[in-house]
Wavefront OBJ file of the C-alpha trace (Angstrom):
o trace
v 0.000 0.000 0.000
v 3.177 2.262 0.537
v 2.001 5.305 2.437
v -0.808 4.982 4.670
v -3.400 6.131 7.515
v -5.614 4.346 9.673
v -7.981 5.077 12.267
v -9.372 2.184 14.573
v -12.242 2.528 17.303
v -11.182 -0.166 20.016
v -12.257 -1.221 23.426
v -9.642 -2.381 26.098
v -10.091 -4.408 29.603
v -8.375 -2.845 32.250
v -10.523 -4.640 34.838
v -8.014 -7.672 34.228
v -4.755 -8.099 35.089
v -2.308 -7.529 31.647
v -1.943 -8.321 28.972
v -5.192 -6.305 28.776
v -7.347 -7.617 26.192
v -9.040 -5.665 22.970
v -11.053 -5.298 20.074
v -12.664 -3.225 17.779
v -12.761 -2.169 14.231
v -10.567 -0.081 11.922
v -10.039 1.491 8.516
v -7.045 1.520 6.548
v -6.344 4.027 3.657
v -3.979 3.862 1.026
v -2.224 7.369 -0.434
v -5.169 7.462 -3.096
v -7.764 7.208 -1.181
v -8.904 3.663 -1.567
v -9.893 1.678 2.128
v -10.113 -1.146 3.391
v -11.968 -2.389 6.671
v -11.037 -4.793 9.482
v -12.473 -6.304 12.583
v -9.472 -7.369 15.320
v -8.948 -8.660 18.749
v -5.572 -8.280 20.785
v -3.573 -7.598 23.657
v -1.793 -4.645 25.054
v 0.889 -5.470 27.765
v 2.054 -2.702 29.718
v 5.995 -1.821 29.965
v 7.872 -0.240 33.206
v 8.526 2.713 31.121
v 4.940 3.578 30.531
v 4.741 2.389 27.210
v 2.596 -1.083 26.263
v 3.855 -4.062 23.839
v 0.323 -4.248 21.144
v -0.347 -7.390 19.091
v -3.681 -7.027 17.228
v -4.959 -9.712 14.848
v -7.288 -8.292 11.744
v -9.578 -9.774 10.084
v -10.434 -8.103 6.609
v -14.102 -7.071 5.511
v -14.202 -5.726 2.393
v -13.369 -1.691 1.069
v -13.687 0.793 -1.495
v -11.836 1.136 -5.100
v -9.705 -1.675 -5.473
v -10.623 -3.216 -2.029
v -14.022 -3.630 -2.750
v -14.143 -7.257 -2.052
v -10.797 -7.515 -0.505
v -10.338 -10.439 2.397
v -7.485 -11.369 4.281
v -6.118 -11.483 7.657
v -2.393 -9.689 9.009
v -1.101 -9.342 12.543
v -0.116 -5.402 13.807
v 2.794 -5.642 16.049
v 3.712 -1.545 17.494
v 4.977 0.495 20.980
v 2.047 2.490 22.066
v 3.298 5.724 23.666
v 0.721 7.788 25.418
v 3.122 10.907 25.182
v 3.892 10.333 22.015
v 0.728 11.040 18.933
v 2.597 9.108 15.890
v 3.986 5.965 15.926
v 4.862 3.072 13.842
v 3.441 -0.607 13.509
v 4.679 -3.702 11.800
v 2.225 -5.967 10.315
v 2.498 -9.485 8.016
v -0.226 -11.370 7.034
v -2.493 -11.073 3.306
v -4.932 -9.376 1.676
v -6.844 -10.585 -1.422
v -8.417 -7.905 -3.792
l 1 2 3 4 5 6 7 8 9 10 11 12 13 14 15 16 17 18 19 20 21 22 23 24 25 26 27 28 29 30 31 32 33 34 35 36 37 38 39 40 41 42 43 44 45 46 47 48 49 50 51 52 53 54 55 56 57 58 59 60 61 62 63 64 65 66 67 68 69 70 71 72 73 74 75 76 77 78 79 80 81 82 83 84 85 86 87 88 89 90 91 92 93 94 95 96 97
């Protein structure tokens, strides 16, 4: 996809103890405007530094444009940093479209 944004609604436990589990859904959009949609579940572990560790697994559920029927599943690896906005994440999995 190259370039990209995304913007996810989740939900998080903190009424267990950690990892803390999650879920929710998000939308990923390529440079030209084309989306694709995902449902995921994960964990967020907390780190001493005040950072937490996030795995999320994403299911794929169709798009716009080219990722009109797209399916597929990828795991999202990233730091979250409260003090910190941006960020980074890793992911590997597939996407058919």
């Amino acid at each position: 996809m190259g370039e990209s944004k995304f913007v996810a609604i989740s939900t998080v436990n903190l009424t267990t103890p950690p990892p803390f589990k999650l879920a929710g859904t998000a939308t990923f959009y390529a440079a030209d405007g084309d989306a694709f949609y995902t449902v995921f579940t994960g964990t967020s572990s907390p780190n001493s530094d005040g950072t937490s560790n996030v795995v999320i697994n994403h299911e794929i559920s169709g798009g716009t444009g080219r990722f009109k029927h797209a399916t597929g599943k990828f795991t999202a690896n990233a730091i979250a940093d409260p003090k910190k906005p941006l960020g980074s994440v890793t992911s590997e999995g597939y996407i058919c479209y």
